[in-house]
NUVOLUM-855838 format. One line per 4 residues: number of its first residue (from 1); their letters; for each residue x, y, z of N, C-alpha, C. Coordinates in steps of 0.001 Angstrom, whole numbers, plus 500000, padded with zeros to 6 digits. Atoms other than C-alpha are relative to their C-alpha. Last residue first. Example, Ala and Ser with C-alpha at 12.3 -4.5 7.8 and 13.67 -1.06 7.14 Angstrom:
! NUVOLUM-855838
2) sa) 499180,498810,499940,513670,498940,507140,499230,501090,500730; 500890,498810,500000,512300,495500,507800,500900,501200,500000
This chain:
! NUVOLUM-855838
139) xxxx) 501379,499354,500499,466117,505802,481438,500001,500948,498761; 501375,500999,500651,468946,503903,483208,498960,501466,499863; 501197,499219,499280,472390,506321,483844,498656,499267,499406; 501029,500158,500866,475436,504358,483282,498765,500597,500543
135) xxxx) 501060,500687,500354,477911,505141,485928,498784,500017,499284; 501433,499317,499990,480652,507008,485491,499281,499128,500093; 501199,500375,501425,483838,505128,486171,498657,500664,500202; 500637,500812,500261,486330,506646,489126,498878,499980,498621
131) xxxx) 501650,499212,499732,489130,508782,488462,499471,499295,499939; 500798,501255,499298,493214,508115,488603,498256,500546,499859; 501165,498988,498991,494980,510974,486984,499538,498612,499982; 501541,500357,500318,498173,509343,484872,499015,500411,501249
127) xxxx) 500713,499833,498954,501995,510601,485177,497961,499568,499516; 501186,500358,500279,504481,508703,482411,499586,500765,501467; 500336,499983,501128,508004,510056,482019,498481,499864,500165; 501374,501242,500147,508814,511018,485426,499159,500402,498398
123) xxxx) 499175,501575,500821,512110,513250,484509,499184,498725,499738; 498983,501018,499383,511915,515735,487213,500316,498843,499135; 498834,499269,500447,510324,518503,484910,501288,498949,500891; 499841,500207,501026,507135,515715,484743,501459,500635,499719
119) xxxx) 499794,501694,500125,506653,515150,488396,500892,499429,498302; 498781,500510,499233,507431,518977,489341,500021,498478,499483; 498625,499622,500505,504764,519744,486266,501196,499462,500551; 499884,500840,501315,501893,516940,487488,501502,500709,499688
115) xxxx) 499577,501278,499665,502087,518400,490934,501011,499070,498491; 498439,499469,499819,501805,522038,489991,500613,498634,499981; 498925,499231,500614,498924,520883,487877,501536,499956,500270; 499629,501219,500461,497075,519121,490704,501008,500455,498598
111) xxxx) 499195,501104,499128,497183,522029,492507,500305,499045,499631; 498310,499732,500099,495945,523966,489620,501084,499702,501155; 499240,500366,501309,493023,522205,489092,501002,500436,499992; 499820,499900,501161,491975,522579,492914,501154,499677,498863
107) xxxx) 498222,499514,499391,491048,519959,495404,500031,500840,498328; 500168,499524,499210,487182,518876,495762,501495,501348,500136; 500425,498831,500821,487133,516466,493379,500529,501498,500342; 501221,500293,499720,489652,514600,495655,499445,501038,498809
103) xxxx) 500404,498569,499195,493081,514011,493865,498519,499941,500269; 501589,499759,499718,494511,510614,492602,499670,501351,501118; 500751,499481,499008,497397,510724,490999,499090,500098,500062; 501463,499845,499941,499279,507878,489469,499250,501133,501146
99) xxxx) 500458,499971,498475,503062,507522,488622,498558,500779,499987; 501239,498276,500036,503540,505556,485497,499976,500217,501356; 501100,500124,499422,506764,503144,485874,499073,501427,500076; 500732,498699,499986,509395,503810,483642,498864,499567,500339
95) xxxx) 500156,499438,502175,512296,501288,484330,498796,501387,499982; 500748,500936,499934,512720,499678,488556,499139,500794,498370; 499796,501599,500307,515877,500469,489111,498957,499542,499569; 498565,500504,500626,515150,503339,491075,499799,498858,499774
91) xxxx) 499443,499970,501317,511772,504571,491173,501179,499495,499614; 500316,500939,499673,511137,504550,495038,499496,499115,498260; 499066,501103,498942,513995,506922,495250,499404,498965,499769; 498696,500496,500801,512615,508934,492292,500631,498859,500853
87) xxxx) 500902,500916,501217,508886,509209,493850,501753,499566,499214; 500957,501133,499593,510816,510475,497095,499687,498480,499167; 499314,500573,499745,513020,512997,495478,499698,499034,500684; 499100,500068,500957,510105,514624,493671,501241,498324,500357
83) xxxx) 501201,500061,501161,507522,515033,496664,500829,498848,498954; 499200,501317,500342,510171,515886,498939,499396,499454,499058; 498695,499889,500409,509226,519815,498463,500493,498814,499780; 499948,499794,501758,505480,518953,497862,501348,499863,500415
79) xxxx) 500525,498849,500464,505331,517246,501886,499949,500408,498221; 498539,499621,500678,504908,513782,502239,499422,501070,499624; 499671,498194,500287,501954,512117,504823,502179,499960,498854; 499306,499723,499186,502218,507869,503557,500272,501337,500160
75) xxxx) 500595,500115,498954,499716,506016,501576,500673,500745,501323; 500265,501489,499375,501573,505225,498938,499793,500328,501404; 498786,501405,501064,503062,508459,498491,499749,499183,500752; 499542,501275,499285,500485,511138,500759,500371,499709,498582
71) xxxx) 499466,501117,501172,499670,514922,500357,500403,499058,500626; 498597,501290,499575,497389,516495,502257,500326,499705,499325; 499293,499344,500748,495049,519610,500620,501415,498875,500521; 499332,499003,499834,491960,519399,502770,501400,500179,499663
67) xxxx) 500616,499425,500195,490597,517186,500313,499793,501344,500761; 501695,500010,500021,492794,514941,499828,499480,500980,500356; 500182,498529,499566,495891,514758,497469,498728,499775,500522; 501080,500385,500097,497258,511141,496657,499495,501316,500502
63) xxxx) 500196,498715,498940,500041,510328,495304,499108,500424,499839; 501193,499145,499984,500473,506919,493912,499760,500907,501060; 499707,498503,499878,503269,504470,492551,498636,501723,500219; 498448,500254,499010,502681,500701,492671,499964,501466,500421
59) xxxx) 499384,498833,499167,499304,500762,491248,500769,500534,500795; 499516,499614,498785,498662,497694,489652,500680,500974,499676; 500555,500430,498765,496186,497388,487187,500676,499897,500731; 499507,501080,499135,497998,499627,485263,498954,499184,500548
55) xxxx) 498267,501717,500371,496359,500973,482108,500532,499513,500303; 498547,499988,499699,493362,503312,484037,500796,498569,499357; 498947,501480,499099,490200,502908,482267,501438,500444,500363; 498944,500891,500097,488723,506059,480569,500007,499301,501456
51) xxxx) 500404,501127,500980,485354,507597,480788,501164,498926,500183; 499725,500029,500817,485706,509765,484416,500114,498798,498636; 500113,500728,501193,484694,511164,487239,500231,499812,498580; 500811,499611,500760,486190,512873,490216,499996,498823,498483
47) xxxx) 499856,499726,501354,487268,510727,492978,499437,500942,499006; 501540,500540,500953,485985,511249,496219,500806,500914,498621; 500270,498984,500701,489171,510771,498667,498575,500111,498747; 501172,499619,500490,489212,509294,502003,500459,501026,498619
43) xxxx) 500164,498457,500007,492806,507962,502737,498876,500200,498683; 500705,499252,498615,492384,504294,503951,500017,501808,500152; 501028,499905,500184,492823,502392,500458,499530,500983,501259; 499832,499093,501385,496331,501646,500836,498754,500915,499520
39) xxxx) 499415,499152,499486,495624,500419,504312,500275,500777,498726; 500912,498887,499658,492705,498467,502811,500692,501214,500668; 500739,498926,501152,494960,496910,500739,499521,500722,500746; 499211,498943,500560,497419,495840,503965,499173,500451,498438
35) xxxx) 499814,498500,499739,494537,494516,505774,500506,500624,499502; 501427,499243,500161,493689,491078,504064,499974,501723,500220; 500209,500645,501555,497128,489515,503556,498517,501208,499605; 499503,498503,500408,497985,491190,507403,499667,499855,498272
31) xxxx) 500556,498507,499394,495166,489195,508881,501075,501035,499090; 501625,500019,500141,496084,485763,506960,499533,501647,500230; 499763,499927,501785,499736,485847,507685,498854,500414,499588; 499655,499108,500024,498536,486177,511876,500379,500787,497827
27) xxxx) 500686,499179,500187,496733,483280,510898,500502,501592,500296; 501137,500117,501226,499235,481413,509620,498875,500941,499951; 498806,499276,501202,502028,482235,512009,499046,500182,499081; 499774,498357,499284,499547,481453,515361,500623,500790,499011
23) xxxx) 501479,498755,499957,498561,478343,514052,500235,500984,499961; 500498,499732,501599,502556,477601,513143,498364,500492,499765; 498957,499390,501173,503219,478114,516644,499793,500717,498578; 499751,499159,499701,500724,476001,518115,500658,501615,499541
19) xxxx) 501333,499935,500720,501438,473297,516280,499367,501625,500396; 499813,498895,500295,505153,473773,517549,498707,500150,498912; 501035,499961,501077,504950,471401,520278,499994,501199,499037; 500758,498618,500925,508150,471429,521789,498711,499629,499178
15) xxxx) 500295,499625,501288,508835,467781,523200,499020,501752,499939; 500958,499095,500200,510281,466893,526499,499922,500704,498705; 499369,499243,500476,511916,463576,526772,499028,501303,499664; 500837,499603,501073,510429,461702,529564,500991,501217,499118
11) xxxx) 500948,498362,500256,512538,460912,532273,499559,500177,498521; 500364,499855,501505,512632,457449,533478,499616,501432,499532; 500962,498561,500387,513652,457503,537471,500274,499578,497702; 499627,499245,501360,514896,453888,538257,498863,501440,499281
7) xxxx) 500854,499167,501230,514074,452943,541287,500797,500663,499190; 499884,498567,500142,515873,449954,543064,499215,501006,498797; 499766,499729,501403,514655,446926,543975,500363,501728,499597; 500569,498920,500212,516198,445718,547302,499355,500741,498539
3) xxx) 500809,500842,500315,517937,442560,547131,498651,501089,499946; 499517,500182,501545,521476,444779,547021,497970,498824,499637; 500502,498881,500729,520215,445946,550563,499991,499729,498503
């Protein structure tokens, strides 16, 4: 028997491919890179118009009133009462950031008012109205 050849099993070492993987990380990265503005962007409101430029270009801080009378912070339902203690929480630490409202035409002047006062008797130094640019009228 010893003249016998014997088999020798060879096992292959089994390798993770993690190409795969990292495709799958990248583009998933990719999809949320692109979507999360437009999630900021996904409550309909029609600006009213106006000359000035807003002074941030980024808009960290923004409540947003639409047009049947919702309120959202960064994009998110909040009633008036938390309103305050909300915009302060997401205020800490971080110096005197303007907070920006954008309201639909549509919503009245003294809604946006009450807003502005609670924002201002709480201590928010800077509040700014968001409004889109007029457009030049040819002729």
């Amino acid at each position: 028997m010893r003249g016998r050849l014997r088999r020798t099993r060879r096992f292959k070492n089994p390798e993770v491919s993690l190409t795969p993987l990292i495709d799958t990380a990248l583009t998933l990265l990719v999809i949320f890179m692109i979507t999360a503005p437009m999630v900021q962007n996904g409550i309909k409101v029609d600006l009213p118009q106006g000359n000035s430029k807003e002074v941030g270009a980024q808009q960290e801080l923004v409540v947003t009133l639409n047009k049947e009378g919702k309120m959202f912070f960064n994009s998110f339902p909040i009633t008036s009462a938390s309103l305050v203690d909300t915009i302060k929480n997401a205020m800490a630490g971080r110096g005197d950031l303007p907070v920006y409202i954008r309201a639909d035409g549509m919503v009245s002047y003294g809604k946006v008012i009450e807003i502005v006062d609670k924002l201002k008797l709480a201590g928010i130094k800077y509040v700014a109205m968001s409004t889109r640019a007029i457009l030049p009228s040819h002729g």
